[in-house]
SEVEXKE-994346 format. One record per atom (N, C-alpha, C): residue number from 1; residue in one letter; atom name; x negated, y, z. Coordinates in Angstrom, 1 decimal. Each point is the difference from the previous one (the first is absolute). Layout:
REM residues N
R / NUM / a / CA / X / Y / Z .
...
***
This chain:
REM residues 49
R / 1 / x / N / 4.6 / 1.6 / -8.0 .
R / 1 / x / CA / 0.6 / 1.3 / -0.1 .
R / 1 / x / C / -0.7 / 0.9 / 1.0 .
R / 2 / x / N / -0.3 / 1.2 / -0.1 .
R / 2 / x / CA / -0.8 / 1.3 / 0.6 .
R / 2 / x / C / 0.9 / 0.7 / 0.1 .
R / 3 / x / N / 0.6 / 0.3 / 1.3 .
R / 3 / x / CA / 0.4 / 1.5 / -0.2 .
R / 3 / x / C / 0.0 / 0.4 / 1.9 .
R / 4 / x / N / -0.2 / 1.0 / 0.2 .
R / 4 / x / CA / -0.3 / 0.6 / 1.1 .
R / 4 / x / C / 0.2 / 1.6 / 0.3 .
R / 5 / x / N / -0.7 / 0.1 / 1.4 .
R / 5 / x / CA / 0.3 / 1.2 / 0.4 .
R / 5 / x / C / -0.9 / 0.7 / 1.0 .
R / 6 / x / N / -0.6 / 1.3 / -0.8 .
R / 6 / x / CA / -1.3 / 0.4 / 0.6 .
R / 6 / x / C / -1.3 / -1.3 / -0.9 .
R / 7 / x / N / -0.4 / 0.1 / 1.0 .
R / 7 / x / CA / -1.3 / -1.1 / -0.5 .
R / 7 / x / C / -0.1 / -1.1 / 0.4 .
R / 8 / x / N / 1.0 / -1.0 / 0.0 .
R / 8 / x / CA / 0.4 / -1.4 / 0.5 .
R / 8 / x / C / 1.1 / -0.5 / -1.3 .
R / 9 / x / N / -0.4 / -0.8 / -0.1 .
R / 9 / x / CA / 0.8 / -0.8 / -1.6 .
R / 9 / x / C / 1.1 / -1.1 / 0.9 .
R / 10 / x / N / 1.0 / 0.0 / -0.6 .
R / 10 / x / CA / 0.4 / -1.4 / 0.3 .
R / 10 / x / C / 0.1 / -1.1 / -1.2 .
R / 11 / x / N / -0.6 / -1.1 / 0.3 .
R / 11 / x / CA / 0.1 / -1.1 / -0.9 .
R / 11 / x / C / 1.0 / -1.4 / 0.0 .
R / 12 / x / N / 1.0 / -0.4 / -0.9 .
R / 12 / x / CA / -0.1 / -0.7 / -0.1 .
R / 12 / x / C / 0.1 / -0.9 / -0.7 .
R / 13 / x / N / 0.6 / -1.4 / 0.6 .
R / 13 / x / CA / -0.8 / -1.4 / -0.6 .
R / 13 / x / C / 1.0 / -0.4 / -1.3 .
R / 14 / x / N / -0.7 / -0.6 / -0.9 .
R / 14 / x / CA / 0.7 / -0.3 / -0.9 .
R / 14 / x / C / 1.6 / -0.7 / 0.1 .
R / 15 / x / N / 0.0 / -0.5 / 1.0 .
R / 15 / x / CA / 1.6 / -1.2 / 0.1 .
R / 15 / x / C / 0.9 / 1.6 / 0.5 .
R / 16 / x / N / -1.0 / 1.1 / 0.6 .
R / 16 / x / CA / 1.1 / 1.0 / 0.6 .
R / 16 / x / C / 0.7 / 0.2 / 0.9 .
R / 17 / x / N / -0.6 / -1.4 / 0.9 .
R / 17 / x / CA / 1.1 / -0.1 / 1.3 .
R / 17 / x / C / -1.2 / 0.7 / 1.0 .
R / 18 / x / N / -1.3 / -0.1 / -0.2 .
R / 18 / x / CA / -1.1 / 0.6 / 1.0 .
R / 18 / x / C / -0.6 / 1.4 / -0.3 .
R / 19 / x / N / -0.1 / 0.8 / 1.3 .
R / 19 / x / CA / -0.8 / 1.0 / -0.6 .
R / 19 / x / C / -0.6 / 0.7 / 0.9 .
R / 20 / x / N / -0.9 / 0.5 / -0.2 .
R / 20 / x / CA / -1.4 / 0.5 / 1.3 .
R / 20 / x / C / -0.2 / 1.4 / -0.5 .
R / 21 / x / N / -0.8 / 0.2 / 0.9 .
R / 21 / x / CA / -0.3 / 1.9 / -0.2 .
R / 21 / x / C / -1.6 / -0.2 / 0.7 .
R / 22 / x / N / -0.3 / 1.1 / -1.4 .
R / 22 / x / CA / -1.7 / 0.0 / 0.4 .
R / 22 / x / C / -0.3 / 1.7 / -0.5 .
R / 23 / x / N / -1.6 / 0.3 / 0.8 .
R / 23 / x / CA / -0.1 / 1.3 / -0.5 .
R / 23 / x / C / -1.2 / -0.2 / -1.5 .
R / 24 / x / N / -0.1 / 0.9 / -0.8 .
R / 24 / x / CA / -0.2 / -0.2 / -1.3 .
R / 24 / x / C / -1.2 / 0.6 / 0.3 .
R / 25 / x / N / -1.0 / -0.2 / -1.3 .
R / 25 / x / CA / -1.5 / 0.8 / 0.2 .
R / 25 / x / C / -1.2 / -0.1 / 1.0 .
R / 26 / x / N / 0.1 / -0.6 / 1.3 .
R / 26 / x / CA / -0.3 / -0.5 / 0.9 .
R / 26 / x / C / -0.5 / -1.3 / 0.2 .
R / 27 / x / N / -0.8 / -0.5 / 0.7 .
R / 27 / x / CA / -0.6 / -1.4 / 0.5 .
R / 27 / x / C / 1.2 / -0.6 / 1.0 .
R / 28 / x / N / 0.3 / -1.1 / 0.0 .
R / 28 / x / CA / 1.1 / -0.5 / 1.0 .
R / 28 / x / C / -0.8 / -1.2 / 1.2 .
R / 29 / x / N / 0.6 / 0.4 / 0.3 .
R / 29 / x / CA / -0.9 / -0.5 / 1.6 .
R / 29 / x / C / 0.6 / -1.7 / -0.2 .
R / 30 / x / N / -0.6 / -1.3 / 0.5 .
R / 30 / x / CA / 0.2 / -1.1 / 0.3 .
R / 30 / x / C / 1.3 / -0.3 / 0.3 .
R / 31 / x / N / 0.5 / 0.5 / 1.2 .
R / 31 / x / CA / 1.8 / 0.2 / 0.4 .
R / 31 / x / C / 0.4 / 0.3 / -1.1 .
R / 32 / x / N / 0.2 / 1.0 / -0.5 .
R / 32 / x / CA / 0.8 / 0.7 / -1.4 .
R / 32 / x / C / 0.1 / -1.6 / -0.8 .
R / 33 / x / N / -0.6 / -0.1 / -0.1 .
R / 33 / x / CA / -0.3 / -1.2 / -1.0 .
R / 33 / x / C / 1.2 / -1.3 / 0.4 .
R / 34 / x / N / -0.5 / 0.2 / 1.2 .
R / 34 / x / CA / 0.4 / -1.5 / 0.1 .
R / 34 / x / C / 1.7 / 0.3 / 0.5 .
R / 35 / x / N / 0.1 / 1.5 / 0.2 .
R / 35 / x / CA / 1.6 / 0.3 / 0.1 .
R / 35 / x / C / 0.6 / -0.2 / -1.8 .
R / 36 / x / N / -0.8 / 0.1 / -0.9 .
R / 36 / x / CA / 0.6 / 0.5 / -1.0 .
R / 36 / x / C / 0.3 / -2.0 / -0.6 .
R / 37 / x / N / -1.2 / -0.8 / 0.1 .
R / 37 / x / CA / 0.2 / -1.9 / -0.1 .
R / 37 / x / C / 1.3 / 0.2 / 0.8 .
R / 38 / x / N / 0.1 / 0.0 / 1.1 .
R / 38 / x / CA / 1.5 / -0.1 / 1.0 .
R / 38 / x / C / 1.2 / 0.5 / -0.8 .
R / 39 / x / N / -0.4 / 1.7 / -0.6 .
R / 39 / x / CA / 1.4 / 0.5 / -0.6 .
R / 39 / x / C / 0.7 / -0.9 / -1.5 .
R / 40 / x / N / -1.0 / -0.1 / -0.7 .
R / 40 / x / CA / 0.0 / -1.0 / -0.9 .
R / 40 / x / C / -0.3 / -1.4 / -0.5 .
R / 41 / x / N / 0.7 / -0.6 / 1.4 .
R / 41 / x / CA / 0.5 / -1.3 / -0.3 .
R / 41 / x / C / -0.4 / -1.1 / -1.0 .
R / 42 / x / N / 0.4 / 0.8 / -1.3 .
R / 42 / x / CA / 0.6 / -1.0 / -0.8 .
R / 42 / x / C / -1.3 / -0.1 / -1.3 .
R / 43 / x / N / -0.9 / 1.1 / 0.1 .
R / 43 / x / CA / -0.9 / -0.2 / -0.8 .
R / 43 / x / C / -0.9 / -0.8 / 0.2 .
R / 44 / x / N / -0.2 / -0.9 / -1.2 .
R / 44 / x / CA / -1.2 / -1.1 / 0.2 .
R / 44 / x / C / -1.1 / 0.1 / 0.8 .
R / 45 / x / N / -0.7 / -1.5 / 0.2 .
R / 45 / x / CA / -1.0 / 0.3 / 0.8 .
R / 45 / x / C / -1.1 / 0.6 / -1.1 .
R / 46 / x / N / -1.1 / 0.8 / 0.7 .
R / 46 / x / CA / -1.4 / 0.3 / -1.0 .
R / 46 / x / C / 0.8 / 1.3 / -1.0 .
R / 47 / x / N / 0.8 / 0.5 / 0.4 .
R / 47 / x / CA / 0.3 / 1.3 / -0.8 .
R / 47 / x / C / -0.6 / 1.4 / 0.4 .
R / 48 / x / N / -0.5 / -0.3 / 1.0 .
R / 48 / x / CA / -1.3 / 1.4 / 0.9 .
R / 48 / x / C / -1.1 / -0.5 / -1.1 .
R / 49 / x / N / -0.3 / -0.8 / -0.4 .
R / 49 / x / CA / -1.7 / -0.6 / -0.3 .
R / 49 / x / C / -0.1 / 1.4 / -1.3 .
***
């Protein structure tokens, strides 16, 4: 799910219990990344790939 405010989406995970915020249209930095694996838990491994 996408929905946000300004130019930052928030996403989330399919089970619905997790959810992260990222900015849209932009490159995300290493951290970003690895905050967003942390926010979402529950998604398989190799789902970045």
């Amino acid at each position: 799910m996408r929905e946000g405010k300004g130019d930052h989406e928030r996403w989330t995970c399919p089970c619905g219990k997790h959810k992260t915020a990222l900015v849209q249209d932009t490159e995300n930095s290493p951290g970003v990344v690895g905050q967003i694996i942390k926010d979402m838990a529950c998604l398989p491994k190799g789902w970045l790939q």
